[in-house]
C-alpha positions as CSV (number, residue, x, y, z in Angstrom):
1,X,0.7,-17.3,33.7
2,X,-0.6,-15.0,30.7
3,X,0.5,-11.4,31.3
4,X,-3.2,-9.8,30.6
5,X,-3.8,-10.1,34.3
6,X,-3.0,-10.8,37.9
7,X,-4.6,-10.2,40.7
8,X,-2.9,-9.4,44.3
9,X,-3.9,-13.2,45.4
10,X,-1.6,-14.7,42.3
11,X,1.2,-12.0,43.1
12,X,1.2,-13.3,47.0
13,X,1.0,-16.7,46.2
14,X,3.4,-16.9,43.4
15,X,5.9,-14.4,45.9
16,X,8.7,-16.7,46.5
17,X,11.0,-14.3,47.9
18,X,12.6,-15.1,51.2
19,X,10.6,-13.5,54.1
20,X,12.2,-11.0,56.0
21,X,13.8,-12.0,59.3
22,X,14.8,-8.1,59.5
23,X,18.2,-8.3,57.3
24,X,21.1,-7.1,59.3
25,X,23.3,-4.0,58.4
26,X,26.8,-5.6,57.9
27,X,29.8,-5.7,55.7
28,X,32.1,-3.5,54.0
29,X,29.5,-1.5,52.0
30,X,27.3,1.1,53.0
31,X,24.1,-0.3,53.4
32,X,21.2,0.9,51.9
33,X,17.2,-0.1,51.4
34,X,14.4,0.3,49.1
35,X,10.7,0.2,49.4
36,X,9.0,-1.8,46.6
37,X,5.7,-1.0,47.0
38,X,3.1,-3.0,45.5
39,X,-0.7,-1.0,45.3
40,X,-3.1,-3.5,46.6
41,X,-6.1,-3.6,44.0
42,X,-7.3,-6.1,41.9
43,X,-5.3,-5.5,38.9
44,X,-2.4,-4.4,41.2
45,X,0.1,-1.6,40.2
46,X,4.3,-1.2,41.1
47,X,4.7,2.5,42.6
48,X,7.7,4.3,41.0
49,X,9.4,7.7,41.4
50,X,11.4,9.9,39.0
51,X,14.2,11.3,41.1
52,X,14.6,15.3,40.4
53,X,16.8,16.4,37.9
54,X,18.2,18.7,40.4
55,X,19.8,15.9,42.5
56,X,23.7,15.3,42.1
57,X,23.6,11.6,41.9
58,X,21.1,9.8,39.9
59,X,19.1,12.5,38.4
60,X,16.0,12.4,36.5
61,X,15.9,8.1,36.8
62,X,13.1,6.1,37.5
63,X,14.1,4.4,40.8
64,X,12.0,3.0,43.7
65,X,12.1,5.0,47.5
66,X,14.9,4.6,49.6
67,X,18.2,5.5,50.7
68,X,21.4,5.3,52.5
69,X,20.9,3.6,55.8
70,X,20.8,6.3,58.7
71,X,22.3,5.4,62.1
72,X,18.6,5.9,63.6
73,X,17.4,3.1,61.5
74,X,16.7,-0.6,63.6
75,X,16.8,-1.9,60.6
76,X,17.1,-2.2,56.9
77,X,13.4,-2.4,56.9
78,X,13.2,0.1,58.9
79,X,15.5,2.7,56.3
80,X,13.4,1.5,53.5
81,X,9.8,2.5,55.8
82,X,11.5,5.5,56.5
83,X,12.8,7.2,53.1
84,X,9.3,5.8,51.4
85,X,7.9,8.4,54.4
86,X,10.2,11.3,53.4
87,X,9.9,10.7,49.6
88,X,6.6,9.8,48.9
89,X,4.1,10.2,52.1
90,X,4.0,6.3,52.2
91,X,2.9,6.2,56.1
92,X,5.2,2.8,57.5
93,X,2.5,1.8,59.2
94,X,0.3,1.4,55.9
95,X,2.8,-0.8,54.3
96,X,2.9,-4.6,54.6
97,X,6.4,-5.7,54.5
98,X,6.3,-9.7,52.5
99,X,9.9,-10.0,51.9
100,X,12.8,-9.4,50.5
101,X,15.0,-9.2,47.3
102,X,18.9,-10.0,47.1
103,X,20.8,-7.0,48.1
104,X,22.4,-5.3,44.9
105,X,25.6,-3.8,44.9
106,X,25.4,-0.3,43.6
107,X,27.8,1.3,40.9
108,X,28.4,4.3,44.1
109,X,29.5,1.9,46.7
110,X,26.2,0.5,48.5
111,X,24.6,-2.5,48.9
112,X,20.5,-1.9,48.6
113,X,18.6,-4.0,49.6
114,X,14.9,-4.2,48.1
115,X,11.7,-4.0,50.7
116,X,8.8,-5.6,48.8
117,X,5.8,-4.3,50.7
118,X,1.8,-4.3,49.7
119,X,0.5,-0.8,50.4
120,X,-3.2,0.5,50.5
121,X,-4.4,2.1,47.2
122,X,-5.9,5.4,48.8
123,X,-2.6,6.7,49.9
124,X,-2.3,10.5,49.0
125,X,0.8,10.4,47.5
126,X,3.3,14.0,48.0
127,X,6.2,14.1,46.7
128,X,8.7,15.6,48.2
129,X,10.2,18.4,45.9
130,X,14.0,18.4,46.6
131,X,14.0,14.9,45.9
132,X,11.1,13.6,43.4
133,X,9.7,14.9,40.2
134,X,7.0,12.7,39.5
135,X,5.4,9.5,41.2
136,X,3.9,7.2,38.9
137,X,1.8,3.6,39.0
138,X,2.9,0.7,36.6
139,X,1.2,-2.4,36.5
140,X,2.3,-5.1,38.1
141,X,1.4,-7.9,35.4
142,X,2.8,-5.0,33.0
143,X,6.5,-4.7,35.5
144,X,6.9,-8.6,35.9
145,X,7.0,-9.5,32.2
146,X,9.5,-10.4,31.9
147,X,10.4,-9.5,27.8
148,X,9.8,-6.1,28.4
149,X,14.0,-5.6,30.1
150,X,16.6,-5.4,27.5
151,X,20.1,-6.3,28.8
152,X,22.8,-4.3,27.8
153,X,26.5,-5.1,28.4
154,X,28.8,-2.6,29.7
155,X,32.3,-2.3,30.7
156,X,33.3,-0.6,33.8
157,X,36.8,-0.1,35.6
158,X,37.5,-3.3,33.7
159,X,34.8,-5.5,35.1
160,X,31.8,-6.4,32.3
161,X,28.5,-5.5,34.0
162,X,25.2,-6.7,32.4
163,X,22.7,-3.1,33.3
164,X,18.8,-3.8,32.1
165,X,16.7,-1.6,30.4
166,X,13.2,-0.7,29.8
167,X,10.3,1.6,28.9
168,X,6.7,2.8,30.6
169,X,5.0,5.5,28.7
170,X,7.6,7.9,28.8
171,X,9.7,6.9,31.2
172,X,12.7,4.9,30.8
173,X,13.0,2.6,33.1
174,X,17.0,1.2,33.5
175,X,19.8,0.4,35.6
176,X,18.7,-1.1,39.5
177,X,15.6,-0.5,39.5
178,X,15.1,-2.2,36.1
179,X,17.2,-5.0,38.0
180,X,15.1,-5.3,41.0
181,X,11.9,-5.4,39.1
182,X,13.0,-8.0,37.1
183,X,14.0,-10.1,40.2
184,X,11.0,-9.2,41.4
185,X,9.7,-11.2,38.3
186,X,12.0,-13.9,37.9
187,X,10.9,-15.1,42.4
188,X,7.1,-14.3,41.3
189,X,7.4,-16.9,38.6
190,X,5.0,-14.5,36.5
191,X,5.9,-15.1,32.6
192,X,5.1,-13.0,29.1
């Protein structure tokens, strides 16, 4: 597929992603969850945050909403629904959940699991202060291609770790999230 368009049809029926049978919260890591909310238009767009540069972990990045998993949660659906809520306004009940990505093992100890989930594209996004500088739309056909992410091999407590990068106006786009959008990519089947 060209990367000058794609329309929300040819992102749903190229989405190859396993569908969400609610994915349990198990194993040794603490579990979190990420919301990766795809605006439903006809060019669609990829929602994106820029965490605060007041935050201790993680400051300033380009990431997707989500968080730590709270003992509230039913689910890991459920934590990614919920921290979209307290981050960005994203009502739960606006967002149609399609699947999943492989969970990713973070560099602080959790294992995130990505929410891929069609929202409406009249939401009134608010960001919350403490937490978010700047919400920002990419899009999609733009996020999927797949020559835009740069790998970049780094070595960490001995262990080689491949970490991808990329750029969107001015922000730099890196790490997971740059990770999860290009898995997001490589189940679409969407190529540059």
């Amino acid at each position: 597929m060209a990367a000058s368009s794609l329309s929300m049809n040819d992102f749903l029926t190229r989405f190859q992603l396993l569908q969400p049978s609610a994915p349990s919260i198990s194993g040794n890591k603490r579990q979190a969850a990420v919301l990766v909310p795809v605006v439903r238009r006809p060019q669609p767009g990829l929602l994106l945050t820029q965490r605060s540069a007041m935050l201790r972990k993680h400051a300033g990045q380009v990431a997707f909403p989500g968080g730590a998993v709270d003992d509230s949660d039913e689910s890991l659906i459920a934590a990614a629904l919920r921290e979209a809520w307290e981050e960005v306004a994203i009502p739960p009940d606006s967002v149609e959940v399609i699947g999943t990505l492989p969970p990713v093992d973070s560099a602080t100890g959790f294992r995130v699991t990505p929410v891929v989930g069609i929202i409406p594209p009249n939401l009134p996004w608010r960001a919350c202060e403490d937490e978010v500088a700047a919400v920002f739309e990419m899009p999609l056909v733009e996020a999927l291609t797949l020559g835009r992410y740069h790998p970049l091999d780094i070595h960490r407590r001995g262990n080689a770790h491949r970490v991808w990068l990329s750029w969107y106006q001015h922000y730099f786009v890196w790490g997971m999230t740059a990770g999860i959008i290009r898995e997001l990519a490589l189940q679409t089947g969407v190529e540059a």
